[in-house]
N, C-alpha and C positions, 0 to 999 in steps of 0.2 A: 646156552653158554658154550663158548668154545673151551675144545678139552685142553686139559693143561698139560702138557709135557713134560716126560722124563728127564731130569736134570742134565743125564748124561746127552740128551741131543740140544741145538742150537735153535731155539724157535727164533722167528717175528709175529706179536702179533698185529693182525691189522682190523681196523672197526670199521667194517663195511657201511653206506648208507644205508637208511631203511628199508627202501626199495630192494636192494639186494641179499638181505638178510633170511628170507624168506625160500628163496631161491635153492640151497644146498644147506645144507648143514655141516661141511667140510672145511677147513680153512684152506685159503689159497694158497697154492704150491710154492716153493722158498723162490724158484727159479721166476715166475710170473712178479711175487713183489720187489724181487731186486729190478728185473727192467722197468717194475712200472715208476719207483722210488729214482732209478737212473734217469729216466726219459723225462719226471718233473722235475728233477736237476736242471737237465739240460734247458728245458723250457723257462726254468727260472732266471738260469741261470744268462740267458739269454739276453734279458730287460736290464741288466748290470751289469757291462761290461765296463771295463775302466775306459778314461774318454780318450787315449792313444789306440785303443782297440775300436773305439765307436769310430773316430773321424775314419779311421783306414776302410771300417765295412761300409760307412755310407758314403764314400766317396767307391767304392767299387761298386756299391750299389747303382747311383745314378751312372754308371757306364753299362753296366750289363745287370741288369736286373736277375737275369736268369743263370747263373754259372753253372758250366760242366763241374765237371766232375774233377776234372786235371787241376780249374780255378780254386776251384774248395781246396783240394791240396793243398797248393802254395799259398793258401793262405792261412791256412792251420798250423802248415808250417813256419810262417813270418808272424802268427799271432800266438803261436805255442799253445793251439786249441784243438780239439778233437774237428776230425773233419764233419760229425753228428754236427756237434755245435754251430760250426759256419752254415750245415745245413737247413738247420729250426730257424736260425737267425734270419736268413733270408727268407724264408717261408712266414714269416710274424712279419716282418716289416711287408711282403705284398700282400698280406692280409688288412695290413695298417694302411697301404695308399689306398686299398678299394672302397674298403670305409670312410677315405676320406672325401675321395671319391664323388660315391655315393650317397654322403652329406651334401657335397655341393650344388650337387645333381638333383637332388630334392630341394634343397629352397633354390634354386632357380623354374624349376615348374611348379612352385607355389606361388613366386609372383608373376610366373606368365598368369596365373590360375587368378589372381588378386588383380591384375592389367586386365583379364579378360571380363572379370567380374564387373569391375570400375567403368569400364566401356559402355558396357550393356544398361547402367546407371546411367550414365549419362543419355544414352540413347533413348529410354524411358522418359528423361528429365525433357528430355529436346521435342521428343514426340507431342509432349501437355501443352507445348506453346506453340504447335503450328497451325498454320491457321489459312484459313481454306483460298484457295485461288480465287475462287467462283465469287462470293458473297463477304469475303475478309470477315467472317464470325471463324467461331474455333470448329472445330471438327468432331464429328460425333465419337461418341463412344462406346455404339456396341459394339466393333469388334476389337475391343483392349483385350480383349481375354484373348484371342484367337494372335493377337501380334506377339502377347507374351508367350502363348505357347511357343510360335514361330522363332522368338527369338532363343529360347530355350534348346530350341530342336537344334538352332544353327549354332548353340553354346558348344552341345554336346557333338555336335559333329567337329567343331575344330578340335576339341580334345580331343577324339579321336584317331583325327589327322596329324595331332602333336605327336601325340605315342607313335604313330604309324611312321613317321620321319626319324623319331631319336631310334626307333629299334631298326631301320637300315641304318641310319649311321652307327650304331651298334656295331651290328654285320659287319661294316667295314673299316672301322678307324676302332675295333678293340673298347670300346667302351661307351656308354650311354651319351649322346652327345650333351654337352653344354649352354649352347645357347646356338639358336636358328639365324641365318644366316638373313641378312637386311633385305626384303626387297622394295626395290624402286617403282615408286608410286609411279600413275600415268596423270599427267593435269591434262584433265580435259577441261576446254573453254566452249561456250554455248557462242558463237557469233553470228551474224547475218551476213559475212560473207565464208563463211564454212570454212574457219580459221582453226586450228587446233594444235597443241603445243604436244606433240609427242616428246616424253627427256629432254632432249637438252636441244632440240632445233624448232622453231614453229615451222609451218606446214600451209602453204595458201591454197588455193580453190577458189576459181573461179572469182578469179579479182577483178576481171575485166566485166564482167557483168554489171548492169546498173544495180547498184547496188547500195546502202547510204553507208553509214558510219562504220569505223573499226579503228576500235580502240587501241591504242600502240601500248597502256599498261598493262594489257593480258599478257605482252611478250614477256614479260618477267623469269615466267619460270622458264623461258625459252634461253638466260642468258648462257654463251658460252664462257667454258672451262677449260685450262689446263692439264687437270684431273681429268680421265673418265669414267665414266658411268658403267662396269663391268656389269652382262648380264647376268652374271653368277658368281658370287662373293663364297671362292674358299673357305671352309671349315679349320678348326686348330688344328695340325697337325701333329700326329703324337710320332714317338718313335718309330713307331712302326712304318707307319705312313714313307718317314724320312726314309726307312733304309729299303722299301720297295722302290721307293723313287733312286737309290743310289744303283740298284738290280738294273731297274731299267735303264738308264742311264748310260752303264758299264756294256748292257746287249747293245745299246744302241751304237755304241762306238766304235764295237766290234765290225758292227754289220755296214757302219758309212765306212769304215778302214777298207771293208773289201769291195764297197762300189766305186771306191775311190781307183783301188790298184788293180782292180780285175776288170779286163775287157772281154774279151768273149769267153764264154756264152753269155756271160750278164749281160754285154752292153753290146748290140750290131750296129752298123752304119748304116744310115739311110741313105737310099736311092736318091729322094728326091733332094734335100738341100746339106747332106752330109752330115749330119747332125747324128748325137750319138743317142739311140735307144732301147730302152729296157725290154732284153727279153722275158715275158711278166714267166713264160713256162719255168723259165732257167731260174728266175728269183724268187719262183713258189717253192722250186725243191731246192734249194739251198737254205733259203730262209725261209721255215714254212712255222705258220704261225695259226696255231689249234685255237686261238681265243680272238680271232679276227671278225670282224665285223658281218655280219650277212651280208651278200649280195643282192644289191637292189638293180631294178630296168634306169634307175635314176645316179648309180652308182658308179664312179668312173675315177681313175686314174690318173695320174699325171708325173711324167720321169722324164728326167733332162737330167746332164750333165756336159760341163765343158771345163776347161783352164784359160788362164792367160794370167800375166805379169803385169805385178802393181808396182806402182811408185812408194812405197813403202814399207819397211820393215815386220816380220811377224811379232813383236813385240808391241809394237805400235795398236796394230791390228787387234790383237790377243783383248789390248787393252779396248777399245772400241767396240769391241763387240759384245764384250760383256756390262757394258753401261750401256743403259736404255737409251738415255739424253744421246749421248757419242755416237749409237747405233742409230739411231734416230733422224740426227744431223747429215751420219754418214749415205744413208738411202732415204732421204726427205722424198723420193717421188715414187717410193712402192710402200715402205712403213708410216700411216699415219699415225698409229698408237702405240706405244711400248712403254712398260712401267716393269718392274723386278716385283712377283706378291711375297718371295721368300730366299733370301738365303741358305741354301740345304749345308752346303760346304762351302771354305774360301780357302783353301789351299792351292795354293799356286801351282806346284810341283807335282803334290798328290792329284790333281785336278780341282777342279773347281763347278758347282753345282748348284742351279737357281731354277727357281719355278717363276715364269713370266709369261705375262700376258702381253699381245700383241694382235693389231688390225694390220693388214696388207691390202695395197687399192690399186687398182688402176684410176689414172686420171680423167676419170667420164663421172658424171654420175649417170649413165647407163649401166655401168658396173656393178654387183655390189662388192662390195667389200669381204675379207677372208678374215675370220677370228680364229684365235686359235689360242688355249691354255696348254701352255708348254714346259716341259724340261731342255734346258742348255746346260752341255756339260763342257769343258773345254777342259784338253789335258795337254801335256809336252810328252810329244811323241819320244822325241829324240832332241840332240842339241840342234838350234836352229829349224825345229818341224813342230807345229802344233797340229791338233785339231781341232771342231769347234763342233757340237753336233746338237742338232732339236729334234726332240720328238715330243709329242704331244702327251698330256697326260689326264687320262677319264676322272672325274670324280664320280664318287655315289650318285649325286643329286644331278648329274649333268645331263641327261634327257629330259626335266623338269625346264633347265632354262635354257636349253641350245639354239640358237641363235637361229633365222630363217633360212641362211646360208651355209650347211654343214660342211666342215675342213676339218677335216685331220693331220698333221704331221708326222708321214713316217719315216725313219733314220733320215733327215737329211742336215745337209751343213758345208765344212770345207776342209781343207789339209792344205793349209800354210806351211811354204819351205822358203827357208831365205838363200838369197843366190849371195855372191859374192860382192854385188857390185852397189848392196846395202836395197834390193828392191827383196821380191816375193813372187812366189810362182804360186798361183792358188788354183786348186780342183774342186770346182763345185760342185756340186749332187742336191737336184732338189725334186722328194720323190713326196706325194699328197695323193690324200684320198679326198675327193671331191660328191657332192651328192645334192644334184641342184634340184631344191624346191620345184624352182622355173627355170626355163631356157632361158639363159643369154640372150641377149640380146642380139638381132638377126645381122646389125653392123661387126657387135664383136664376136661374133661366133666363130670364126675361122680364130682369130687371132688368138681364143682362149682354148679351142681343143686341139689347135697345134701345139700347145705349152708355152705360146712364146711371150704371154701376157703373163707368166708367174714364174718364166722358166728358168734355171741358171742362165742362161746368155743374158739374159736382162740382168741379172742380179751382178755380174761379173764385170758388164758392159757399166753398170752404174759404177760401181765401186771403183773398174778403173780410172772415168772420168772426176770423182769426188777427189780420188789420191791426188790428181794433177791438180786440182785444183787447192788442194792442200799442201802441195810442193810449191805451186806460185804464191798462197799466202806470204810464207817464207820467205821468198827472195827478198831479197832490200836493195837488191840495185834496180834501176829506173829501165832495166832491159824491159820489163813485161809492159811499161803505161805507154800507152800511143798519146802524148802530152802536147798537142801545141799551146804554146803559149803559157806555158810550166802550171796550169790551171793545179794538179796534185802537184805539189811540191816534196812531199816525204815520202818514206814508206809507211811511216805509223800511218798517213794520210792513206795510202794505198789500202792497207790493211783494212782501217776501218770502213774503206766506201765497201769493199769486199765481203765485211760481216754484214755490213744494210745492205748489201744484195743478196746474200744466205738468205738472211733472214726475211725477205720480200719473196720470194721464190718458196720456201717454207710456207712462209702463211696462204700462197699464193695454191699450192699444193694441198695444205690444209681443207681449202674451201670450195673445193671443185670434186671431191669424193662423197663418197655414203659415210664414211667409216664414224665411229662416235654416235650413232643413232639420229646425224643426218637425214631427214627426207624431204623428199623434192618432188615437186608437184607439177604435173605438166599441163601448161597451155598452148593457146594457137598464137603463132606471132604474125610478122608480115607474110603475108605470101604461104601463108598455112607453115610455118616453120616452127615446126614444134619445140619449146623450151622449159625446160627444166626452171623451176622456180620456188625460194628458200628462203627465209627470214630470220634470222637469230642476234638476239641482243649480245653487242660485247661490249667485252669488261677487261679484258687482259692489256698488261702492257705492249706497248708497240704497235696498238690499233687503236683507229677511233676510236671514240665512247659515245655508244647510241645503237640504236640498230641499224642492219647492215643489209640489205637486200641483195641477193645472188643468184645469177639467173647465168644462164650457159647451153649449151647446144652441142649436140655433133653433127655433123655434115660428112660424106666420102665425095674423095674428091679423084677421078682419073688420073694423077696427076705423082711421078714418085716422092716421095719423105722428104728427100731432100733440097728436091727441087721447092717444094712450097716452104722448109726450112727459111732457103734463101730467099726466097722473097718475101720474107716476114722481118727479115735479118736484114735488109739492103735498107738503108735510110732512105736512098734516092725516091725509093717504089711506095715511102709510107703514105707519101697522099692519096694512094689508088685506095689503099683499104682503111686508115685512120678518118672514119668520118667526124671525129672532133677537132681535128686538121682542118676543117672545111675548106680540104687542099692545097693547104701551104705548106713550103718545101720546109725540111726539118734540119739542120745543122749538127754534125756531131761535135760537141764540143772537148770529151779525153772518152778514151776507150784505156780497159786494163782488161791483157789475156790473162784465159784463167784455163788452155790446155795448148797442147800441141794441136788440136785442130781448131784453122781458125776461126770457128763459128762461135766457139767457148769465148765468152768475152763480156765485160761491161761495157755497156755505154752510156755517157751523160747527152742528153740531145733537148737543144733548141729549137724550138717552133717558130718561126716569123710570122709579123703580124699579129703577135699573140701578147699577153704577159708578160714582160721582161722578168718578173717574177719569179715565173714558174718556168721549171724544168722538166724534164723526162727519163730517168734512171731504170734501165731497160736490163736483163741479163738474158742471153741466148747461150744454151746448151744445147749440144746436140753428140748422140752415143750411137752403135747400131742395133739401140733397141728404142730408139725413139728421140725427139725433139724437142724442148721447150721455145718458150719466149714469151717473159714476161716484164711488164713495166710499169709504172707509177709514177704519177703527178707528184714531186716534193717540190718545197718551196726551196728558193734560193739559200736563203740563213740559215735551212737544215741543211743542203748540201755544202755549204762551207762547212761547216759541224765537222761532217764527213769527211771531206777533204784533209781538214786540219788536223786529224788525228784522233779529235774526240768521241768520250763517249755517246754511242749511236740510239741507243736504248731507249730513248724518251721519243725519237723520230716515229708519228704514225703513220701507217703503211699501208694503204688499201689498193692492193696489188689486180690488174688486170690481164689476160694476154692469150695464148693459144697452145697448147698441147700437139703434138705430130705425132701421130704411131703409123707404122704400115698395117694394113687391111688383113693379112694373114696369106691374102692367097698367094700360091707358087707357081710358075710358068710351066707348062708341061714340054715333055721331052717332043724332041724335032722342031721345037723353034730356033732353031741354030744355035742356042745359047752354047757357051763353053764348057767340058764337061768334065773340069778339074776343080779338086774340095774346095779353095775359094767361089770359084765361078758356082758350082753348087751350092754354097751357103745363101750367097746373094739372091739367089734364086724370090726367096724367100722375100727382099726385098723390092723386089720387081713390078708389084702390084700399086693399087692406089694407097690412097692417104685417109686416115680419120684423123677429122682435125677438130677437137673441140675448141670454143670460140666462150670464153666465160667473163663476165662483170659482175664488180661487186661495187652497189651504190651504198653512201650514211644516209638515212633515213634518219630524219629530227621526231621529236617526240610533239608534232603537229598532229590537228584531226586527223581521219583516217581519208579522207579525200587528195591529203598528199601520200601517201601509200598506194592509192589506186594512181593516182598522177604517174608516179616514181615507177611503177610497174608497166605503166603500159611505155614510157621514155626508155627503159633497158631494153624491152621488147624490140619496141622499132631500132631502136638503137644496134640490137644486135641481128634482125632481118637486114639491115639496113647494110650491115657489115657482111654478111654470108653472099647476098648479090655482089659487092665491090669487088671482096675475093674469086666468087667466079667469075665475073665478068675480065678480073684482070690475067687471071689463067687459061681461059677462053675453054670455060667449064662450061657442061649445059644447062641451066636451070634448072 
């Protein structure tokens, strides 16, 4: 019994549980039951609050989950509540999300557990009815016992690989992952000519071989997408995630600000073509970076920087560059892939902040291709000054799917200032870490560890030739059409021959890289000329429907960029190298410029002797980071379409043509060349030419003996084309 006290003092008393009754024989001190009477108030008190009091805390709840100290204040004070109170409160409701949590979190690994279980059924079921190659009876079974164990074994190993995954993602995103992240099955196809559909491109082998049938329905899983196939599918990202990514982001901005405005020590001038380069000493101790990658014998570098003045405004720009599609359009011949996977922030003023994925290619399929998961941040410096900055960003799981071509992005981007005269002065910065599986390829190896295959002057030199070309969309007077015989008659007619040549040039771009999970298989063509060769069914709008065979080559040619430019570009010259000309002269029927240099330009061109029909709808661009020219068979009734204004869209497009880059190498000193920063830049373009040579035929859904037809026709087709070219350059075989 507890003692009863004298009148004259103030007891409580309190009825301990049974468990503690034992324990003392004391009653508990007056000062212990007031706090502990106080502190279940407060707790109680907690779960009732009136609902002006609830919306106000769970509305500061989902902003800061965790409040200082200063937050509880003002809010005690605006709720007329002890700051205890605001404290318990919050502490009960992150007790209540983790629970919830961690309900969710349990019946999602009960039905991966009930999926895996279900499988394993099935597998068992599948197993009873097969049935033997040899003799077609069913298949023995003494060792059922031994497969059931086996499959048991391999039960209990993925569960343990499950746990093994959600407790990194654990580690890293704050809590038990949710659900694993898709991966992309591989279709393989058994064929007898060693056909095989890797994702989204099929794959040939040795097609030239006698060889019999191949079936054109296995290309199925090979159709092409608009979408791509990323090889590593993001996780949820929870708050935390978000606001590491806004840290990095905000350093990273920091750090392209000062590559942008700071020249030496960062940045020295090169002897050999003037060009501006990163001294790595000067940018270890400025920006030195404790959590950076190891250095590998495979590990390397790459920093470039230049400026120069666009045709248009940083507003414009701001906006393009932040939409994948507009990004996309805007450098169609170094970005093949870009999609946005998240929105982090969209505030204009305050900055703006996205997680996206993007491929960057050179135009060979010698190349491969550069992937990279990034953060873009872009802010307003000042009125009239943006910035725009990418850096790359790790996930948990990202040495599981890393691509065979490792890139990383560090600080790099641009600093947009608008001049007066309504253009833009832009300073690019493009700094990557590189980590080649394999060597480059021995054609492009100068041209990729000079930088000049990924480097800002390429990036700078596109962009300013796109702007011109998007200033001439514009114009609506008849200055830009070279028109005889008023063939365009409008601007809306100008415009849209201009979008179906975008977009032939795009696709054309499209199908001549790795990027997308592309692979290209190489044969012997004429005269041992090795080419590249690629199958993939499409399906998108603006291209036939069926599969599509493409096949392409590089060649180096003694010969400089721009010299083989022109004579790709000269109509006069095309019967020397169009062997489907079978050397008739070719007619230009209207040209429309599309830059200040006149090689930028469309052309409509007739063939004599041929089709009255058909046409030839050519574009030739040319930048000082390389060349295009490319052209397409349309019929007459789609190029009136065009002409007249209309929609081009339904137009398909199976675009052919040639790629120009310089060879990389640089002339060395005492060749009398001139020894001023121009004359030293060019330097650089001094050397020969890699000219890739690419077609792409429709293959019908006939046996497969027109596929081997159709393959060895592109072959000679394009031996056939690599001799015409040298011979008419008076190259040496």
């Amino acid at each position: 019994m507890l003692p009863i006290p004298r009148r004259s003092e103030s007891a409580i008393i309190v009825i301990l549980p049974p468990r503690f009754r034992g324990l003392s024989r004391k009653p508990p001190s007056p000062s212990f039951v007031l706090h502990f009477f106080f502190f279940s108030f407060l707790f109680l008190f907690s779960f009732f609050l009136p609902p002006r009091f609830s919306c106000l805390l769970f509305r500061m709840f989902r902003e800061c989950p965790h409040p200082d100290e200063k937050q509880r204040l003002q809010l005690s004070r605006e709720l007329g509540l002890a700051p205890r109170q605001i404290k318990f409160w919050f502490q009960n409701r992150r007790t209540q999300m983790k629970a919830q949590h961690e309900r969710a979190d349990n019946c999602t690994l009960r039905a991966d557990n009930d999926k895996i279980r279900c499988e394993n059924i099935a597998i068992r079921e599948a197993l009873k009815n097969v049935i033997c190659p040899s003799c077609g009876g069913p298949p023995l079974n003494d060792d059922s016992y031994f497969d059931d164990q086996k499959l048991r074994l391999e039960n209990a190993h993925l569960k343990e690989e499950l746990d093994r995954v959600s407790s990194i993602a654990a580690k890293y995103i704050g809590r038990p992952i949710s659900q694993l992240p898709p991966v992309q099955p591989i279709h393989l196809s058994s064929l007898d000519l060693s056909m095989s559909c890797f994702g989204n491109q099929a794959m040939v082998d040795h097609v030239l071989a006698p060889s019999p049938s191949l079936n054109l329905d296995l290309l199925s899983a090979g159709t092409s997408s608009s979408v791509p196939n990323f090889p590593y599918q993001p996780p949820y990202l929870s708050d935390m995630d978000k606001s590491l990514m806004s840290d990095i982001a905000s350093n990273a901005m920091e750090e392209l600000l000062r590559l942008v405005q700071t020249n030496e020590p960062l940045w020295l001038k090169s002897n050999v073509d003037g060009r501006d380069v990163l001294n790595s000493d000067a940018y270890e101790r400025i920006f030195p970076k404790p959590n950076s990658r190891p250095k590998t014998p495979n590990l390397r570098l790459e920093a470039s920087r230049d400026s120069a003045v666009v045709l248009m405004n940083s507003l414009a720009l701001v906006d393009m560059f932040m939409d994948p599609n507009k990004w996309t359009e805007l450098f169609p011949t170094i970005v093949s892939v870009a999609t946005t996977i998240q929105v982090i922030s969209s505030g204009m003023m305050g900055g703006s902040l996205q997680l996206m994925y993007a491929e960057l290619q050179v135009l060979s399929p010698l190349v491969s291709s550069r992937e990279f998961y990034f953060l873009r941040y872009c802010q307003q410096i000042e009125k009239g000054t943006w910035a725009v900055v990418d850096v790359s960003y790790d996930f948990p799981q990202d040495s599981h799917f890393g691509p065979h071509f490792r890139s990383r992005r560090r600080p790099s981007g641009c600093l947009i200032q608008d001049m007066p005269d309504g253009h833009s002065k832009i300073t690019w910065v493009e700094h990557v870490e590189i980590e080649d599986k394999t060597l480059p390829h021995r054609l492009y190896r100068n041209l990729i560890y000079s930088g000049m295959a990924f480097g800002a002057e390429r990036w700078l030199a596109t962009l300013q030739r796109m702007c011109e070309r998007l200033t001439y969309l514009m114009v609506t007077s008849d200055s830009t059409v070279d028109n005889p015989g008023g063939v365009i008659s409008s601007a809306e007619g100008k415009r849209s021959m201009m979008k179906l040549a975008q977009r032939m040039v795009t696709n054309f771009c499209g199908s001549i890289g790795t990027a997308n999970g592309r692979r290209w298989t190489t044969i012997s063509g004429l005269n041992e000329i090795l080419i590249r060769v690629t199958v993939h069914k499409s399906s998108n709008p603006g291209q036939p429907n069926g599969v599509v065979l493409s096949a392409a080559t590089t060649i180096w040619l003694p010969t400089p960029p721009h010299t083989v430019f022109n004579f790709f570009k000269d109509e006069t010259k095309r019967p020397q190298w169009d062997v489907l000309s079978n050397g008739n002269a070719v007619q230009e029927v209207a040209q429309i410029t599309n830059g200040q240099n006149a090689g930028n330009s469309i052309s409509v061109l007739r063939a004599f002797n041929t089709s009255q029909n058909m046409l030839i709808l050519q574009e030739s661009c040319i930048d000082s980071s390389g060349s295009l020219v490319v052209y397409c068979p349309v019929d007459l009734p789609s190029i009136n379409i065009a002409m007249s204004g209309e929609d081009t869209s339904c137009i398909p497009l199976l675009p052919n043509g040639f790629t120009i880059l310089p060879d990389g190498e640089t002339e060395q000193e005492g060749d009398g060349a001139s020894t001023s920063s121009n004359a030293n830049r060019n330097k650089a373009r001094c050397g020969g030419s890699l000219v890739t040579v690419a077609f792409q035929i429709l293959v019908s859904s006939s046996p497969s003996a027109k596929l081997n037809m159709e393959v060895t026709t592109v072959c000679n087709l394009i031996g056939s084309t690599v001799q015409q070219i040298k011979a008419s350059l008076s190259c040496p075989t």
